[in-house]
N, C-alpha and C positions, 0 to 999 in steps of 0.2 A: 116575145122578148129577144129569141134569137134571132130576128130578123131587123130588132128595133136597135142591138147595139152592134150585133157581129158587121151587117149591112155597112155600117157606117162608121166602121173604122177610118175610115180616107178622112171623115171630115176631122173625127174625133183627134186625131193627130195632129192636124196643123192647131186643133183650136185650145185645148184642152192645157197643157199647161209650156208649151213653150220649148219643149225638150225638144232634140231631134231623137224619134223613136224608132228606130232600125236597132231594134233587139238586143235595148237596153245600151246602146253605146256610146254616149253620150257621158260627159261628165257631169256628175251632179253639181248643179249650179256653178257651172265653171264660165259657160258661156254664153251669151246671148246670138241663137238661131235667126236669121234673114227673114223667117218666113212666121216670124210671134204672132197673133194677134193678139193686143194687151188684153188683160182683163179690164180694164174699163170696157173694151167695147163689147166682148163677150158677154156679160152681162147686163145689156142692154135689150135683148129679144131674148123668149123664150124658148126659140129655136137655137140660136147657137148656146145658151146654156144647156138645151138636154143634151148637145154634142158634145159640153164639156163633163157631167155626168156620165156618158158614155161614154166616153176617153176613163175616167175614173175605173170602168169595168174592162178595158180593155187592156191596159196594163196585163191584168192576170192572165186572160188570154195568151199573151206572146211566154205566159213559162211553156207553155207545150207545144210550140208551133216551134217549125224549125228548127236549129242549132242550139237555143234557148233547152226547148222541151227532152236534149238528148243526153243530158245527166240528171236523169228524176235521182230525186234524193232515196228514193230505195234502195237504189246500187249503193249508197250510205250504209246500208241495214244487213242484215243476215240473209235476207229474203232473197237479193239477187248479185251478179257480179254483173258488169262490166268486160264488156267482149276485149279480149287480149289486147287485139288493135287499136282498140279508142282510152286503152289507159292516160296513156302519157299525155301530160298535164291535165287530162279533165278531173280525177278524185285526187289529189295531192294529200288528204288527211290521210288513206286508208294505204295510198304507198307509201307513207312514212318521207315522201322528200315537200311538205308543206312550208311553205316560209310567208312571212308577210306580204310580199310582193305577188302567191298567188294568184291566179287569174279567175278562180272562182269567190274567193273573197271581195273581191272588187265586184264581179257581176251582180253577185245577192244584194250588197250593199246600192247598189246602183239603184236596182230595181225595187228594191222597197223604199228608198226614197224618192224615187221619183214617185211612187204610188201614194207616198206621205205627201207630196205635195200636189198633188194633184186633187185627193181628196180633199185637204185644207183649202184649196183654192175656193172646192164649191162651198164647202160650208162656212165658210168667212164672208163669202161673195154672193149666193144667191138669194139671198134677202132682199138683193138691190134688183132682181130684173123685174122691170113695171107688168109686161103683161102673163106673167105666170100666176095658176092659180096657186094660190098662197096651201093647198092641201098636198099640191107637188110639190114646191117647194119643201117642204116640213117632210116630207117623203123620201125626196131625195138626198136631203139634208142626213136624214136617218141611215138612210143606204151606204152613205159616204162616211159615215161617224164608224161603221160598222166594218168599210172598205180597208180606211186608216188603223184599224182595230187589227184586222189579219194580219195587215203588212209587218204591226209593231211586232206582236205576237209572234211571229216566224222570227223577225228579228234579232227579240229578245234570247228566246228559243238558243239561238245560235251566239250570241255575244255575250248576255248578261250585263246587259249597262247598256244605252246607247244614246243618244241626245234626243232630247224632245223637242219637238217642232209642232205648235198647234197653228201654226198662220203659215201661210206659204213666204217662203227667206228667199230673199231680194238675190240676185249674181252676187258672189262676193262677202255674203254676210251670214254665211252658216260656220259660225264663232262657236257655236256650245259647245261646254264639253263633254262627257257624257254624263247621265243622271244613275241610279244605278238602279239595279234588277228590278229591285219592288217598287222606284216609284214609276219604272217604265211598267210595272202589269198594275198599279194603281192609273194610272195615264188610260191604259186598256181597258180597264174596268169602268173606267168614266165615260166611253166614248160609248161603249156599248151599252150602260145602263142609258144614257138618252137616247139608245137606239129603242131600245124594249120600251122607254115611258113614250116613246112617241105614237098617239093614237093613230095616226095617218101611216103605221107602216103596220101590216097585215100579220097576223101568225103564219100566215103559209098564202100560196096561190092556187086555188083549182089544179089541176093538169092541161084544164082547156081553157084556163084562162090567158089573155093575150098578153099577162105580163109576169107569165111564170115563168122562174129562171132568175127573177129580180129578187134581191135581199130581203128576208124576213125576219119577223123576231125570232120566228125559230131559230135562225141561222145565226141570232146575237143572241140568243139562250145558250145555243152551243158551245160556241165559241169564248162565252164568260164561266162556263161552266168548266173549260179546260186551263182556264187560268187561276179558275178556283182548285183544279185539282195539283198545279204547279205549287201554288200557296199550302197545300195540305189541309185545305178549307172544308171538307168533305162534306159538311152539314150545307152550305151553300151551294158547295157542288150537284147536290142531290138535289137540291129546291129548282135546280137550275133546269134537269137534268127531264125533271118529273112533268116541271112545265111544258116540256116539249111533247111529251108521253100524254097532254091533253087538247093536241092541237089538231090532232086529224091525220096525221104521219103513221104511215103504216108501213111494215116490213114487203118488198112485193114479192111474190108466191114464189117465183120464177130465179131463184139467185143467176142462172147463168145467162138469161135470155134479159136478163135488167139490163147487162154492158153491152146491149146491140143497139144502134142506133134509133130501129125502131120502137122501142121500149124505153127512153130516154125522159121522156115526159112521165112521174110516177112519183106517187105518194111517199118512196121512201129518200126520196134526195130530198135536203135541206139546203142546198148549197153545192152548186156546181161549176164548174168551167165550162162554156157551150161554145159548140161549134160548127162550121158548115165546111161544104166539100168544094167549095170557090177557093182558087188560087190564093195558096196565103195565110189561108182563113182555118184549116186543119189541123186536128189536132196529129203528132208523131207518134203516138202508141201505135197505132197498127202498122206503123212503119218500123219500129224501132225493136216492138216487140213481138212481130210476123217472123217469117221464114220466107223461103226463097218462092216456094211453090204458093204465096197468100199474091191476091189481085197485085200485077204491077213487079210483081218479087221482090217481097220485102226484105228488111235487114233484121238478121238476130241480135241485137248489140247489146241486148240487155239479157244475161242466160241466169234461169231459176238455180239459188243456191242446192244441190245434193242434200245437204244437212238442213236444209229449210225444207223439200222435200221431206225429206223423212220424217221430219217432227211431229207431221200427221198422222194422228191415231189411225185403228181400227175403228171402226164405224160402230162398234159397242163400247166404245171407250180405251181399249187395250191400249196400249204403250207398242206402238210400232219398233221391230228390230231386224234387220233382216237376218241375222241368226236366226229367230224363229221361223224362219221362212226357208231358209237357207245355211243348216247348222258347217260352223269355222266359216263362216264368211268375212268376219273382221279380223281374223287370223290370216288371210290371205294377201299376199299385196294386188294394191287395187291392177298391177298389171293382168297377174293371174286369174282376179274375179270377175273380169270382165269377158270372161267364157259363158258367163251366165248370159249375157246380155245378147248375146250371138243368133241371127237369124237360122232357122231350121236348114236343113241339106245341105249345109259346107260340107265337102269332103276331098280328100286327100285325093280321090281316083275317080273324081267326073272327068266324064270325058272332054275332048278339048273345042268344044262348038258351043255356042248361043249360051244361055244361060246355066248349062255344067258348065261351064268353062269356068265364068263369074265363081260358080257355087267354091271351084277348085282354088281360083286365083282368091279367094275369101278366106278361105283356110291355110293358106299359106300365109297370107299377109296377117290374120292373127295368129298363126303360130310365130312366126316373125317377132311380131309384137309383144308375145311375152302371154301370153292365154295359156291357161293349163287346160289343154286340148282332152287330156284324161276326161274331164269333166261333164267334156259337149255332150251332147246329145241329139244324135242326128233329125233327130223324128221325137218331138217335144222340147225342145229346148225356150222358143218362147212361150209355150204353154207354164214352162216352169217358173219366167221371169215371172207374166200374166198376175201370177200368186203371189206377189208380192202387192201388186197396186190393186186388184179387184178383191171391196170387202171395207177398202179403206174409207175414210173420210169423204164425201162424195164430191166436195167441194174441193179437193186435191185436183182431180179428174177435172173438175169446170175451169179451174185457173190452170192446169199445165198439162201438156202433152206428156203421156208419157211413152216407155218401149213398149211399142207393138200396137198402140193407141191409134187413132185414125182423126182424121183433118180432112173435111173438104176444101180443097182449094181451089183459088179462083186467077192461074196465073196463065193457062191455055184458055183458046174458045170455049171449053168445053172445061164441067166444073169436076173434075177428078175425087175420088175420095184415095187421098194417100197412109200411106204406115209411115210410125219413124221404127222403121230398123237399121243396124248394121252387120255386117259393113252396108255400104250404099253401093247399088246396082242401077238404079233405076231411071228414070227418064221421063220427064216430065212429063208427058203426051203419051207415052207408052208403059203398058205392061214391065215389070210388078208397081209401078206406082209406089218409089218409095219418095220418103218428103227428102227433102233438099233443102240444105243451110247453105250458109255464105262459103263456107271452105270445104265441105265433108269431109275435113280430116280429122274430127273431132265426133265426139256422140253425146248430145245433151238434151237432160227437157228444155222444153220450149216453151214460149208464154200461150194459152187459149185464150185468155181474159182481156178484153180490146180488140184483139186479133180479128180482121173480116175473115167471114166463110162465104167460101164461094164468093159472089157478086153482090154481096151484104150493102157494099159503099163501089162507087166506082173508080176510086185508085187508096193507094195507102199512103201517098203523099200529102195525100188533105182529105186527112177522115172527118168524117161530120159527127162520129161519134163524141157525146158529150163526157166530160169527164168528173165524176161525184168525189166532191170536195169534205163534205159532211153525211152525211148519209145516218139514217133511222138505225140501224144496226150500230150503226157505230156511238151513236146517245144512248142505246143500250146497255151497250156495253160500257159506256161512262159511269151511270146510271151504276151500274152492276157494283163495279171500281170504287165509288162514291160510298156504298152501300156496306161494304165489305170491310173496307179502312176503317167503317165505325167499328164496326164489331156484328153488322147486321146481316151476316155471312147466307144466312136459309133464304133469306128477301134478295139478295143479290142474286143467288141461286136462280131466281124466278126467272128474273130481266136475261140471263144469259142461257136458258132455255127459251125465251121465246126467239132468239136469234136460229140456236140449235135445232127448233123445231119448225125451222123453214126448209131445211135441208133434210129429203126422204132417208126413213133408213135412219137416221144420226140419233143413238143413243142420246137419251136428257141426261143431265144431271141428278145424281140421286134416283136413279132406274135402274143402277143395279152396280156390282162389286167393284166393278172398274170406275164408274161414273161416281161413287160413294164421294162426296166430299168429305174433309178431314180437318179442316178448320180452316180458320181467318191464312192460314200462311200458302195451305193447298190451295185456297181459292182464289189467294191474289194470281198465283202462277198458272192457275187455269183460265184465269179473266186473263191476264197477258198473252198466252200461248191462243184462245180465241179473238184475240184482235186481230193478231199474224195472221190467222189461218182465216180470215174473213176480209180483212182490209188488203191483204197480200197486193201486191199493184199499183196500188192506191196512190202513194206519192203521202202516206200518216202518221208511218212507223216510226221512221228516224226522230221525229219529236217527243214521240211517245218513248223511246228506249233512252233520249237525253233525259227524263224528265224519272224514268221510273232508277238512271245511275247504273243499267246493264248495256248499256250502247257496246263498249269496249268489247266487252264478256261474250257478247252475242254475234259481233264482229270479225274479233279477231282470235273469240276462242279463249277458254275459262282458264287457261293456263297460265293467263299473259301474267297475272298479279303473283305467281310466284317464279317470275323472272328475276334474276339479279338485279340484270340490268335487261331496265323495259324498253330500250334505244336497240336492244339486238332482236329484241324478238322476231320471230316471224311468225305469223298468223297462223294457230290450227287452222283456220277456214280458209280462205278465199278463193280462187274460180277453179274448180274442178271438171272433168269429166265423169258423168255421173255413176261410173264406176271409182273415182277418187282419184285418178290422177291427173294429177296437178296443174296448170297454162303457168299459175303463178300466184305468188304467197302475197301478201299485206304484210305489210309491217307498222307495228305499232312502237311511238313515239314517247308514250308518254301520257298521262292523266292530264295533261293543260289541256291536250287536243280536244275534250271534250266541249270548249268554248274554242270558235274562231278567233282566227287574227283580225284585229282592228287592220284593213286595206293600209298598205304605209304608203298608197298615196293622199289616201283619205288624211292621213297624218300630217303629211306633207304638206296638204291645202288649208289643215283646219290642226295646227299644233296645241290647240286647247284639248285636244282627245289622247286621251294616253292609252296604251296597249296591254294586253291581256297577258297575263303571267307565263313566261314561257316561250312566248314567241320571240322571232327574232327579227 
């Protein structure tokens, strides 16, 4: 499959719906491109319609490749921030200066319609190619009902109302105006139930099958099942949920070796983005979310939130604090606690050569900085941090670097195993081997999850790493959600232990004082708090926190709602050093922001669409 659509992007682009596709910039139906080929003749051989079917899946491809893939919607969510440098204008919600004319509103809107019409194109049109076998067609047909279905879906997600399009709309004639919330996830729910009744599309594919990778009904059981959980449908949700739970999908053993390339092919994706290591063709996670010393030297642009960090239990269940660890540690300011964090042998009186020197100029510069030096410890100091992250959650450790943690990297000849300590000393090719970000004037974790080790892929510019869009865990834990909303709290229990018990080590549920569930209201906040701590990365959450009304809370911090006024707030959260101080705050605007702005060019070209309460 990766070879049958990624290969053949070149063709899928001129042929498929007419757009100029260079990363979405094109105006929707605004213009008619030199280089069309109409649909009449496109669906005349059964050759250029699978190219326009694969143009259909190609689309998704371009959210992670390039420039496209470099504002995953995580950095939306509590989980991550946004490197200092790349704020301005890429999240305009989360800095509080958003307006209609945005530049991310117009891109999303771009690219899910072009994907609206591109999937409409096939399934209006390929009924007509004479020499396809009529089991493809009904296949692809299926794949593209289910295609149209995601795009609406995110959509919806993000605007609440938005026009329907079931036929592909001529230049010029995209008139509607919007429809609203429910009969766009009614709209969704029709596309994908002909997804499921169509016999000709598979529950799932082998791993070794040569069309795995391609849509299945799993992957439109999923997908209907989180629109049933949008609706509050929970009884359908679960029907949806469970049918998945009979198809041969399995959790794979390995949580942290699933995200490496070579383990990309596996029972627990339902639904992926794939990709290859050709020009072009890669995906930007191991770009975006590497470090300097990852193949090629990557960029950190995307740093794990501190407070999403922490939220990670102990590995028996406990309620992580670093108080417990580290008693008046949130009594301190984050200048002064960041003495904890401080690599061993700084000292005031090394001598002035080689690395005393370093040890010397280290301790000056955080005393400089504001470190209560009382505190160091010359000889044990990161043994002491150590105790903070070893013990924890084990899955904390697989998605992020932590202090004093190790990374083989792959950015000399030779594959180094580095430390993140600071301050930073060290040198890529030489002794002590410390890891190395983009500035080293900052101390943060880092992402492991996507991330190449060593020579895993050969550059981070075009990872071939594929990227899991649905995944088995995550219908679990729907499943769980679904279960729990009834009232079915013990049975929910079950589905969110077999996630927990993929992970060594990780207390279950209900095995003992900590894990003790406590009802319907502890379990939903336990089901939530294991999505994060599972999906982390992923590109899942942000829908999931508009959907469950704590977006905000989780953002920008539980304080915001007893603001006077919510226009001044600033964010408890946003991008810290992971001792807490500060790069820079968020600001929140307002409860409208929870729906985007309708594009005001979009408005502009189509005045039958009117604008979302709030915006300007």
């Amino acid at each position: 499959m990766k070879k049958n659509i990624i290969k053949n992007i070149s063709t899928a682009v001129i042929l498929t719906s007419g757009l100029v596709l260079t990363g979405c910039s094109s105006d929707f139906l605004d213009t008619v491109p030199s280089d069309r080929v109409s649909t009449e003749k496109v669906f005349t051989s059964a050759n250029m319609a699978n190219s326009v079917v694969n143009g259909a899946y190609e689309r998704f491809y371009y959210e992670y490749i390039a420039n496209e893939g470099k504002v995953g919607l995580d950095s939306y969510t509590e989980i991550m921030d946004l490197d200092a440098n790349w704020t301005n204008g890429d999240m305009p919600i989360v800095m509080g200066n958003a307006t209609a004319q945005s530049q991310a509103f117009g891109h999303w809107w771009k690219c899910f319609y072009e994907e609206i019409y591109r999937t409409s194109n096939v399934i209006q049109n390929i009924d007509k190619v004479p020499d396809m076998d009529e089991k493809i067609k009904a296949r692809d047909k299926a794949e593209c009902e289910f295609l149209r279905a995601w795009a609406y879906y995110r959509a919806n997600c993000l605007w609440r109302g938005v026009p329907i399009y079931i036929e592909p709309v001529k230049y010029g004639e995209a008139t509607k105006p919007r429809s609203s919330e429910e009969d766009v996830w009614q709209q969704i729910i029709t596309d994908l139930t002909a997804a499921i009744n169509e016999s000709n599309l598979p529950d799932k594919y082998d791993t070794g099958n040569e069309d795995y990778g391609r849509v299945t009904k799993g992957a439109a059981y999923y997908l209907r099942g989180q629109v049933y959980l949008w609706q509050k449908q929970w009884a359908k949700a679960e029907a949806d949920f469970k049918a998945i739970t009979q198809m041969g999908y399995s959790l794979y053993p390995d949580y942290k070796k699933m995200f490496k390339a070579a383990n990309e092919k596996n029972n627990e994706y339902i639904f992926q983005y794939q990709y290859t290591d050709d020009s072009g063709l890669g995906n930007c996670f191991a770009q975006c979310y590497g470090n300097r010393v990852t193949v090629d030297n990557a960029w950190n642009n995307f740093i794990p939130n501190p407070k999403f960090v922490d939220s990670y239990e102990w590995a028996d269940g406990r309620p992580f604090s670093m108080d417990d660890v580290i008693p008046g540690y949130s009594e301190m300011s984050p200048e002064n606690r960041s003495v904890y964090f401080l690599r061993d042998d700084l000292s005031p009186n090394a001598s002035g050569t080689g690395l005393d020197n370093s040890n010397k100029k280290g301790y000056a510069q955080m005393q400089a900085y504001g470190s209560d030096m009382s505190k160091y410890l010359e000889k044990g100091n990161e043994a002491r941090i150590r105790k903070v992250y070893d013990g924890r959650d084990p899955r904390m450790e697989m998605n992020f670097i932590t202090p004093y943690s190790t990374y083989v990297g792959g950015c000399t000849a030779n594959n180094y195993t580095y430390t993140l300590r600071w301050p930073y000393f060290g040198s890529d090719g030489a002794f002590p081997f410390d890891l190395r970000t983009d500035t080293n004037d900052r101390y943060y974790y880092l992402w492991r999850k996507f991330v190449i080790e060593g020579r895993e892929s050969r550059t981070i510019w075009d990872s071939d790493i594929d990227i899991p869009i649905f995944r088995y865990a995550g219908a679990l834990l729907s499943l769980a959600e679904a279960l729990n909303e009834q009232g079915k709290t013990d049975e929910a229990a079950e589905y969110v232990n077999e996630v927990r018990a993929r992970i060594p080590g990780l207390a279950l549920l209900n095995s003992n004082e900590y894990t003790q569930v406590k009802g319907q209201e502890d379990m939903r906040q336990r089901i939530r708090n294991e999505f994060g701590w599972e999906l982390c990365g992923e590109g899942q959450m942000y829908w999931k926190e508009l959907r469950w009304g704590i977006w905000a809370d989780k953002k920008f911090g539980t304080n915001r709602l007893t603001e006077p006024d919510a226009a001044k707030h600033n964010g408890a959260n946003g991008m810290t050093e992971i001792w807490g101080t500060k790069r820079y705050t968020l600001n929140y605007n307002g409860d409208y922001v929870f729906k985007w702005a309708i594009p005001q060019e979009e408005i502009e070209r189509n005045p039958a669409l009117t604008q979302n309460e709030g915006w300007k």
